[in-house]
Z-matrix of the N, CA and C atoms (Angstrom, degrees):
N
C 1 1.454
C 2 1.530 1 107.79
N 3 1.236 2 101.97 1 141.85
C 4 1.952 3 90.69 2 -170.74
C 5 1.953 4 106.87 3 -94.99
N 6 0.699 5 113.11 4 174.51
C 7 1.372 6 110.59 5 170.07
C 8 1.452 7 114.64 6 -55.63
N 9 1.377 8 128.57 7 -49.80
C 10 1.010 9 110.31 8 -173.09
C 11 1.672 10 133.92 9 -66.98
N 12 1.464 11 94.14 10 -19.89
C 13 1.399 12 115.21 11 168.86
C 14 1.126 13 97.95 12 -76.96
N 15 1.058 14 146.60 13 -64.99
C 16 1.881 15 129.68 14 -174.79
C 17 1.426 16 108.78 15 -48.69
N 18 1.129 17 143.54 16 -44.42
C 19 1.307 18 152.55 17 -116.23
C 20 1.886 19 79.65 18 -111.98
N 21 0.839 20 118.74 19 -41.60
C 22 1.418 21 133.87 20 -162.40
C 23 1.898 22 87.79 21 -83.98
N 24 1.823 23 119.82 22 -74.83
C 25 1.009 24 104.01 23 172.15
C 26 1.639 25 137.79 24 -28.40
N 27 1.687 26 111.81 25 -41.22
C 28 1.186 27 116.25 26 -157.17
C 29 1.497 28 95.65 27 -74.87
N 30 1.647 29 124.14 28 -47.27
C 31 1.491 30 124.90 29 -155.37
C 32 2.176 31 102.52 30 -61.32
N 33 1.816 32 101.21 31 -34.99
C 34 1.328 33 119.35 32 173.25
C 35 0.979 34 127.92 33 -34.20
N 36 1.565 35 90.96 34 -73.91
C 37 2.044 36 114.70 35 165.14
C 38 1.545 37 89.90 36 -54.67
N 39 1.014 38 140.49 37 -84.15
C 40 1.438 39 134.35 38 -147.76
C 41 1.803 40 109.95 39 -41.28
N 42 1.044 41 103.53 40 -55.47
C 43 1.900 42 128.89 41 -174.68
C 44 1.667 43 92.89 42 -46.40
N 45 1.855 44 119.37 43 -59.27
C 46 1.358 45 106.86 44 -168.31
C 47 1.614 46 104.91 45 -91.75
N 48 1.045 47 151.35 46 10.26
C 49 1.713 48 170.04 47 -169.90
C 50 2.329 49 75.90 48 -84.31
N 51 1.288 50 80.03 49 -80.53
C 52 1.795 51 88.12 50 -169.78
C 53 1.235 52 122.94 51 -48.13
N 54 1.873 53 100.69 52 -25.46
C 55 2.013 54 90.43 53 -171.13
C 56 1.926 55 89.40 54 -84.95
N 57 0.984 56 117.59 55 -26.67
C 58 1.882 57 121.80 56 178.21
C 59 1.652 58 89.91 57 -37.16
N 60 1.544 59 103.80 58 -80.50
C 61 1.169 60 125.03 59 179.93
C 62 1.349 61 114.84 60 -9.25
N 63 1.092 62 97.67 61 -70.76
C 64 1.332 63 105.45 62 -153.82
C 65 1.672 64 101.20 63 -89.27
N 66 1.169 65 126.41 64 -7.39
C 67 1.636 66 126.89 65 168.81
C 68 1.623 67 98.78 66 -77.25
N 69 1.116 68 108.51 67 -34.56
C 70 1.756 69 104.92 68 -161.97
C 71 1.556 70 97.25 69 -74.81
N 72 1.448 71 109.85 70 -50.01
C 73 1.741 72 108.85 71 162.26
C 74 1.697 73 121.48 72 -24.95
N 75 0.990 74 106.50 73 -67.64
C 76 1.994 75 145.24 74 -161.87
C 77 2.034 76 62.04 75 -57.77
N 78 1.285 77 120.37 76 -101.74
C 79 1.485 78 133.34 77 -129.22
C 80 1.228 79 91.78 78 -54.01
N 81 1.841 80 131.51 79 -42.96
C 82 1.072 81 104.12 80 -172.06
C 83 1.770 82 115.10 81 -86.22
N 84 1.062 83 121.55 82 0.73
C 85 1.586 84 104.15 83 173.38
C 86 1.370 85 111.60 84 -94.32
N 87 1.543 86 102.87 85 -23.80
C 88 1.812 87 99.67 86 163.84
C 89 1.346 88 142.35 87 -91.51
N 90 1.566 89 97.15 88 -5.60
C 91 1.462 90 92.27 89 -166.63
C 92 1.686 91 100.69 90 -119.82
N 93 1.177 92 126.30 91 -3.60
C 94 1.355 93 131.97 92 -131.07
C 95 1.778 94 101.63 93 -162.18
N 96 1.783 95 120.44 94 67.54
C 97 1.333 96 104.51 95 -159.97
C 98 1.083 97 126.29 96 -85.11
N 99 2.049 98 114.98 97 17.45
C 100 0.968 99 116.24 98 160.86
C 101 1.840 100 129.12 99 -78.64
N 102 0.994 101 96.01 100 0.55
C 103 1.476 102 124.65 101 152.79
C 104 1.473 103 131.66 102 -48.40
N 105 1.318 104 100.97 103 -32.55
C 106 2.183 105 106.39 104 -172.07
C 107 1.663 106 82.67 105 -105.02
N 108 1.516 107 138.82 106 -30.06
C 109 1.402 108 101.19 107 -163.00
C 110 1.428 109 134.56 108 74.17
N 111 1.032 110 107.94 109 -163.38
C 112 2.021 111 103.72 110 176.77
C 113 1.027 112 91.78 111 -101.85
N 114 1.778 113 155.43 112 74.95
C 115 1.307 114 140.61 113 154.63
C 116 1.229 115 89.61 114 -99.90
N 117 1.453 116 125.41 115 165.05
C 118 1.209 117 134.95 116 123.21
C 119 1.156 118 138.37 117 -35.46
N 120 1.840 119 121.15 118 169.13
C 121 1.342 120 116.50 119 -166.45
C 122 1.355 121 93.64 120 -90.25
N 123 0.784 122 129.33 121 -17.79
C 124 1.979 123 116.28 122 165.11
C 125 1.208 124 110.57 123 -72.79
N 126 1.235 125 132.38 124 -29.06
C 127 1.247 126 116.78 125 157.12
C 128 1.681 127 138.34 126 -62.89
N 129 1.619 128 88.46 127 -34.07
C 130 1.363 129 102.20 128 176.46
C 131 1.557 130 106.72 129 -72.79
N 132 1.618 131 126.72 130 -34.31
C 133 0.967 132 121.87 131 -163.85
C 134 1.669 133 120.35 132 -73.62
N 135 1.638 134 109.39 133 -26.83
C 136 1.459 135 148.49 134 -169.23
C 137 1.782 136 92.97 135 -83.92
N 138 0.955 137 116.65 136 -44.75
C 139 1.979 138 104.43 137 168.19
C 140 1.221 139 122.48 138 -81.77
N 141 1.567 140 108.10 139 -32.81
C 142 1.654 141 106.91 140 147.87
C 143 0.963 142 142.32 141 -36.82
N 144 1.596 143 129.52 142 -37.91
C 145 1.361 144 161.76 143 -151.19
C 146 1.493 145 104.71 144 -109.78
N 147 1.428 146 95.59 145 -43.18
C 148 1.854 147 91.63 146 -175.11
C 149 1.780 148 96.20 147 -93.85
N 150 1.239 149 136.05 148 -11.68
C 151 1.906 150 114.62 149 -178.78
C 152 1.731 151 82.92 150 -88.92
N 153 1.080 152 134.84 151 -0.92
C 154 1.343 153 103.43 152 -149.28
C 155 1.949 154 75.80 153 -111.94
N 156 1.122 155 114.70 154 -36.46
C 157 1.872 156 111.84 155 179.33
C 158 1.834 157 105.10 156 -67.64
N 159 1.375 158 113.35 157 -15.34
C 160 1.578 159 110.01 158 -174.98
C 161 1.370 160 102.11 159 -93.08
N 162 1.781 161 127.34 160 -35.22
C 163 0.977 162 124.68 161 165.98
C 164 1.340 163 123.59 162 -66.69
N 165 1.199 164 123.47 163 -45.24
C 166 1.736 165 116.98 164 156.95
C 167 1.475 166 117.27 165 -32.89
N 168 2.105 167 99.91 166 -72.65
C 169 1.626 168 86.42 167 -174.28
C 170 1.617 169 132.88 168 -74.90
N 171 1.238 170 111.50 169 7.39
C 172 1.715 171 133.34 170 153.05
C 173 1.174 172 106.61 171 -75.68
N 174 1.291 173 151.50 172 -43.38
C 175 1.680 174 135.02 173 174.26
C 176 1.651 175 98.43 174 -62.94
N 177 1.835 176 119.36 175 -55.29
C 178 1.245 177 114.52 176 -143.88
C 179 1.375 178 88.31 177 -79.54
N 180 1.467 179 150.09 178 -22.83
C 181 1.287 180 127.80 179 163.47
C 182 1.863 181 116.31 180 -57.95
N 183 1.138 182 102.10 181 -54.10
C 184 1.390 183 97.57 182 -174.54
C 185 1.375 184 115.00 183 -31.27
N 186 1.735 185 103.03 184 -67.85
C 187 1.544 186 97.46 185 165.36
C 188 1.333 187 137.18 186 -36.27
N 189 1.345 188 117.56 187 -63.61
C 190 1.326 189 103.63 188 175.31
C 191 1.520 190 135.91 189 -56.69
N 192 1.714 191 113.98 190 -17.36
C 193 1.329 192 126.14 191 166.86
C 194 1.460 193 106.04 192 -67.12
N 195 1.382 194 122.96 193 -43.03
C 196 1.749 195 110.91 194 163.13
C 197 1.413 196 132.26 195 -33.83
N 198 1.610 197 89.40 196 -48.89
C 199 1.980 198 108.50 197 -167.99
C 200 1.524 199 86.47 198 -84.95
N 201 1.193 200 154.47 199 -37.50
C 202 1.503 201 154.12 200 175.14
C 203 1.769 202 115.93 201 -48.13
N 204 1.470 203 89.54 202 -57.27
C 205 1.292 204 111.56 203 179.31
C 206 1.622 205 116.58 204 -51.12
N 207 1.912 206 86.46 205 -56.52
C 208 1.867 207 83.32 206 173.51
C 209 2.027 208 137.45 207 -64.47
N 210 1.722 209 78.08 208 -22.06
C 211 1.332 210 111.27 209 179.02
C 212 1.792 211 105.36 210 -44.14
N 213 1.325 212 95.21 211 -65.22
C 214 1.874 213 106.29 212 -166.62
C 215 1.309 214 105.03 213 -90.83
N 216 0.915 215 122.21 214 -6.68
C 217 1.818 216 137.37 215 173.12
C 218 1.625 217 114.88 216 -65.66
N 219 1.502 218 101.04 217 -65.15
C 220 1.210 219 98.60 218 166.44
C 221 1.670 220 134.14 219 -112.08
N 222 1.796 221 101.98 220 38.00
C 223 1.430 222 94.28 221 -178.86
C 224 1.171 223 147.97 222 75.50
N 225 1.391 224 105.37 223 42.39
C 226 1.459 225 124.48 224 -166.09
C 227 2.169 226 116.64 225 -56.97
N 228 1.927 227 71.40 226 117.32
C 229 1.909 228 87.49 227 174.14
C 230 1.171 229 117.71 228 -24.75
N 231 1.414 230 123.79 229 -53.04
C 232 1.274 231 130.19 230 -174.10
C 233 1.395 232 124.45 231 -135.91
N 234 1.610 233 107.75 232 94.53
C 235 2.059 234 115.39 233 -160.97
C 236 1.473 235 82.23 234 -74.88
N 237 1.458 236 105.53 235 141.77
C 238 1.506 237 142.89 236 -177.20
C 239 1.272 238 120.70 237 94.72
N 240 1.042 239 114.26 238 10.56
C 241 2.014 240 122.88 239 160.95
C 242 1.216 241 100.91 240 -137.32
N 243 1.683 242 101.62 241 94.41
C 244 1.457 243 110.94 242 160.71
C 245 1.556 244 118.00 243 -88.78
N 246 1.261 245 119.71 244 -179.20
C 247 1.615 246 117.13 245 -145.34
C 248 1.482 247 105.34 246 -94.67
N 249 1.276 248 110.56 247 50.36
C 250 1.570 249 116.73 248 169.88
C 251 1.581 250 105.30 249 -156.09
């Protein structure tokens, strides 16, 4: 496997590791209210805030590892404007 293919694997695995993450977060404070415990609603609101910012920046990487992927895949016309 060359580096660039790992390097590419690792950010991948990493991107869907976080959207898991952050769903298993989401289900247990929403679905499951033995999940919040005795915190408060600032507490509750503050784990809300963070599965739901890890699940964002886990989709918006994924994507861009697509447009990356296709980028060096097929040989981009012009290296130094990648697809964002």
């Amino acid at each position: 496997m060359s580096y660039q293919s790992s390097a590419f694997e690792y950010m991948k695995n990493k991107a869907l590791t976080d959207r898991s993450k952050s769903m298993a977060s989401l289900d247990l404070l929403l679905l499951n209210a033995v999940g919040i415990g005795d915190h408060s609603t600032g507490d509750l609101y503050k784990s809300l805030d963070e599965a739901l910012d890890m699940l964002v920046d886990a989709e918006d990487r994924l994507d861009v590892l697509g447009g990356l992927a296709e980028y060096y895949e097929e040989g981009p016309p012009n290296r130094g404007n990648p697809p964002f």
